[in-house]
C-alpha positions in Angstrom: -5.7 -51.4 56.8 -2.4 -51.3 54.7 -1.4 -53.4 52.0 2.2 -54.1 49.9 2.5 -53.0 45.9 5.3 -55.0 44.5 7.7 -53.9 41.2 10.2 -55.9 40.0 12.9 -53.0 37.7 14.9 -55.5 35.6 17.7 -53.5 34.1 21.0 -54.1 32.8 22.0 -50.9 34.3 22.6 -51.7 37.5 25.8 -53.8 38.4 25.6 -57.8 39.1 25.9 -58.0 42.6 22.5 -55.5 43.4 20.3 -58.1 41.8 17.7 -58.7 44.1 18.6 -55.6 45.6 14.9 -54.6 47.6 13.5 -51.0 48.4 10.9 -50.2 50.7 9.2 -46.8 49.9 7.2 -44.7 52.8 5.1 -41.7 51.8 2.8 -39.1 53.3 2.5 -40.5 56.8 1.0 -37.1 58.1 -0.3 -38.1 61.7 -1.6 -41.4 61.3 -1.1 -44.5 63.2 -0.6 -48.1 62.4 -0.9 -49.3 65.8 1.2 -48.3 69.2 4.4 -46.7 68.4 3.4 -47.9 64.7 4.2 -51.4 65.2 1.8 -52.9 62.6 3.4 -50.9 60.1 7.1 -51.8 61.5 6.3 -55.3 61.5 5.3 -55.4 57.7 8.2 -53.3 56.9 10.3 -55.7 58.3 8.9 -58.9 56.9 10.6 -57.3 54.0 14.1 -57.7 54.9 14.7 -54.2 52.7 18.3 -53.3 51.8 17.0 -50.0 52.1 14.3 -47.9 53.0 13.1 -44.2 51.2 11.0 -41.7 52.9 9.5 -39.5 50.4 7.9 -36.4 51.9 5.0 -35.7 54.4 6.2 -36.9 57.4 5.1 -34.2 59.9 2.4 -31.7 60.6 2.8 -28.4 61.7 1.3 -27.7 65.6 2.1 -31.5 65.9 5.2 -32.9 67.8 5.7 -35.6 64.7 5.9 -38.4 67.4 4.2 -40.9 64.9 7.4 -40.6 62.6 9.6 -40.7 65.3 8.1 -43.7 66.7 8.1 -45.2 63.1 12.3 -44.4 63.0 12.8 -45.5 66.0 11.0 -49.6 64.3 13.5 -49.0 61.5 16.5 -47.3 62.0 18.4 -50.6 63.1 17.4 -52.7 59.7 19.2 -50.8 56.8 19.9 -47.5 55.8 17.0 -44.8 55.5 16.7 -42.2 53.4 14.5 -38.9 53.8 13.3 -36.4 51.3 11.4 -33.1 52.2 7.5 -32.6 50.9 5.1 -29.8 50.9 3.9 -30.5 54.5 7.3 -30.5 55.9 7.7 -27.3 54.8 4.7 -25.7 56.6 6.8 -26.8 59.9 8.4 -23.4 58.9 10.8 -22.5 61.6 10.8 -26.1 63.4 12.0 -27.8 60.1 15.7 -27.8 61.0 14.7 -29.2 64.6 12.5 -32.1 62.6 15.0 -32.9 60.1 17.8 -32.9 63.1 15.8 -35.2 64.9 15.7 -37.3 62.0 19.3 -37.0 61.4 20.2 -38.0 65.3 18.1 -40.8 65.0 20.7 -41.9 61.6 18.1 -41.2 59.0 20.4 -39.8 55.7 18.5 -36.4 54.6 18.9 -36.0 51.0 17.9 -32.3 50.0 19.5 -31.2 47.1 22.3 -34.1 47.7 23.4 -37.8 47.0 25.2 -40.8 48.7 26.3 -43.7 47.1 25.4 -47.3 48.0 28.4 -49.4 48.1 28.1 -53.3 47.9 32.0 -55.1 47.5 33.5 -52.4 44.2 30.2 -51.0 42.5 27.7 -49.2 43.9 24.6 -46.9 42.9 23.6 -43.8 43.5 20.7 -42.1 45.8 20.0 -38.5 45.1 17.5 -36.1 46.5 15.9 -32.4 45.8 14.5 -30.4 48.8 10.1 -30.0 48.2 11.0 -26.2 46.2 8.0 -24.9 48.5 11.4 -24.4 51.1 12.7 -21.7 47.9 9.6 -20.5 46.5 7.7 -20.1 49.8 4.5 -21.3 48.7 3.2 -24.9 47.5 1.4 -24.0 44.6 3.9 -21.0 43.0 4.4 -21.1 39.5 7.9 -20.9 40.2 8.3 -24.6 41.9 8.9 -26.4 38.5 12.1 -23.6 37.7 13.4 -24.5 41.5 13.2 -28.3 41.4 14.8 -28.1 37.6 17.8 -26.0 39.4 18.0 -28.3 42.2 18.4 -31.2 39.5 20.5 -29.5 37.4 23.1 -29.3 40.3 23.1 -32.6 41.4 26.7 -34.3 40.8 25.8 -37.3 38.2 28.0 -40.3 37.2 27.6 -42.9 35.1 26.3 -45.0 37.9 22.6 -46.0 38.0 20.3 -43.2 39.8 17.9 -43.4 42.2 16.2 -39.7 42.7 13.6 -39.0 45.9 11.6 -36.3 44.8 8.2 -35.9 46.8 6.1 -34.3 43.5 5.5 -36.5 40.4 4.2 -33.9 38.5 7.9 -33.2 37.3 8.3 -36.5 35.5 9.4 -34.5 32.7 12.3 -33.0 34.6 13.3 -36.2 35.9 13.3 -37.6 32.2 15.1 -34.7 30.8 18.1 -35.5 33.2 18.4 -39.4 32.7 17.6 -40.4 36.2 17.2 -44.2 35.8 14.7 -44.6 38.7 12.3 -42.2 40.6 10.3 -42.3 43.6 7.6 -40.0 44.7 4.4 -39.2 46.6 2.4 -36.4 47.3 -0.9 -37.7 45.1 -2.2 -40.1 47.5 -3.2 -41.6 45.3 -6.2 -38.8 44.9 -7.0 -39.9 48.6 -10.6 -40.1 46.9 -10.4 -43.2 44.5 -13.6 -44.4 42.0 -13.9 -47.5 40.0 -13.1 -47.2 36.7 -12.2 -43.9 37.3 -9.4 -43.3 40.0 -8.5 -40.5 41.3 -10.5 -37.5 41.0 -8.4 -34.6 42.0 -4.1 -34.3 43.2 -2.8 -31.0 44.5 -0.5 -29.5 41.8 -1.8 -31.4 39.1 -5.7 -30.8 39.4 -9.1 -33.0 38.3 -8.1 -36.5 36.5 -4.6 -36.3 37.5 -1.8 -38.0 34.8 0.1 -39.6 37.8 -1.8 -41.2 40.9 0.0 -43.7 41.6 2.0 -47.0 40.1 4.4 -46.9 37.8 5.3 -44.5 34.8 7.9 -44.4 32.2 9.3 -42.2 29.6 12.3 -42.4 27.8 14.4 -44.2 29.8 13.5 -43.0 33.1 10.5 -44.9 35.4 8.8 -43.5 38.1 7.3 -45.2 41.1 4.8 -42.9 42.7 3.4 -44.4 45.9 -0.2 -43.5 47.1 1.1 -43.2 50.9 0.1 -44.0 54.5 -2.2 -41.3 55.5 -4.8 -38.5 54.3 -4.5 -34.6 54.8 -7.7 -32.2 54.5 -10.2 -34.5 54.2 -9.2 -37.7 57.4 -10.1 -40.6 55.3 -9.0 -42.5 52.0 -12.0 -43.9 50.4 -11.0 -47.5 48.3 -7.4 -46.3 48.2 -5.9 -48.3 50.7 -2.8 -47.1 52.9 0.0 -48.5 51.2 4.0 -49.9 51.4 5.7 -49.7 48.4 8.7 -52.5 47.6 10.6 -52.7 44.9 13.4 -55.4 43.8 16.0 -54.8 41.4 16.9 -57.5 38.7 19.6 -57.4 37.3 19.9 -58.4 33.5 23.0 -59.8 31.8 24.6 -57.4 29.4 25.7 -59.6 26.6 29.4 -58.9 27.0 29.1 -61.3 30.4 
């Protein structure tokens, strides 16, 4: 099964002519299907008609060739831009990581670890930024030292004025992204606890333990909002139990500022 979660971010922030602006978000594929060469879950993407499309961490598995994201690039790679972010399971590719992320890069996907790119439409445009899962620094997914590494890779990102869009595969450092003013955030990782109960939710999320504060949805503070998508697939235990695989879109709406 997969379904579509819908957000509509009406801000003021971003300039006129990105209203209706749409985002598709992918997370945590790991090795699971949606159909030959992932055509059911190319097709829904496409039904879309995204502007652009973010890949946020957990697209490949060590000991596995990562066909199932090639495959899924190969759907995509024609229909707008696509953006890639690293997460914890990319990183235990180890010494094949450069060949993954070059494959990526061949194919046209834009790798943002620990760097930005603007989005141009006529003279305005926004900006996409990215920070590397800090497992690739620390060299271990649960060090104490992760938070430190992804507040340094933050803290050298080039800002502007310009409304911000950060990848970051962990939402567990919502108070990082906060702290530096990015105006919209979107992560993974949770699953959305994989494992969901009524009237409960999740149980359990790696790096942020039993009852977890962010599973999945959306989450503000300040003036930042996070979108943190429960993903496609499952790791450690191979199922999701009522937590369906999902696609993530969001359109941006723009608001008039009253000096229009």
């Amino acid at each position: 099964m997969l379904k579509k979660t819908y957000f509509t971010i009406s801000t003021n922030k971003i300039p006129k002519n990105f209203n209706k602006f749409k985002i598709v978000q992918l997370s945590d594929l790991h090795k699971v299907r949606f159909g030959k060469h992932q055509e059911r879950l190319i097709q829904k993407i496409k039904e879309e008609k995204p502007d652009i499309i973010l890949l946020t961490g957990d697209f490949a598995e060590p000991n596995r060739k990562y066909t199932n994201t090639l495959d899924l690039i190969n759907g995509i790679k024609d229909l707008c831009p696509v953006y890639f972010v690293s997460g914890n399971h990319d990183f235990r590719l180890h010494g094949n990581y450069e060949k993954f992320k070059n494959n990526l890069e061949r194919k046209g996907v834009i790798v943002l670890n620990n760097n930005s790119r603007s989005y141009r439409k006529k003279d305005t445009h926004i900006k996409l930024f990215g920070i590397n899962d800090p497992a690739f620094t620390t060299g271990e997914e649960l060090s104490k030292e992760n938070y430190e590494v992804a507040e340094k890779e933050i803290s050298h990102l080039k800002r502007d004025d310009s409304y911000s869009i950060l990848l970051s595969h962990h939402p567990e450092f919502m108070d990082l992204y906060s702290k530096y003013n990015f105006d919209l955030v979107f992560s993974g990782h949770s699953h959305g606890g994989q494992v969901s109960l009524p009237l409960i939710g999740a149980l359990y999320v790696p790096n942020q333990g039993l009852f977890p504060e962010y599973q999945k949805g959306i989450y503000k503070k300040d003036t930042t909002t996070m979108i943190v998508s429960s993903g496609l697939g499952y790791s450690h235990l191979p199922f999701r139990l009522m937590n369906i695989p999902e696609i993530v879109v969001v359109n941006l709406e723009y608001i008039k500022k009253k000096s229009d």
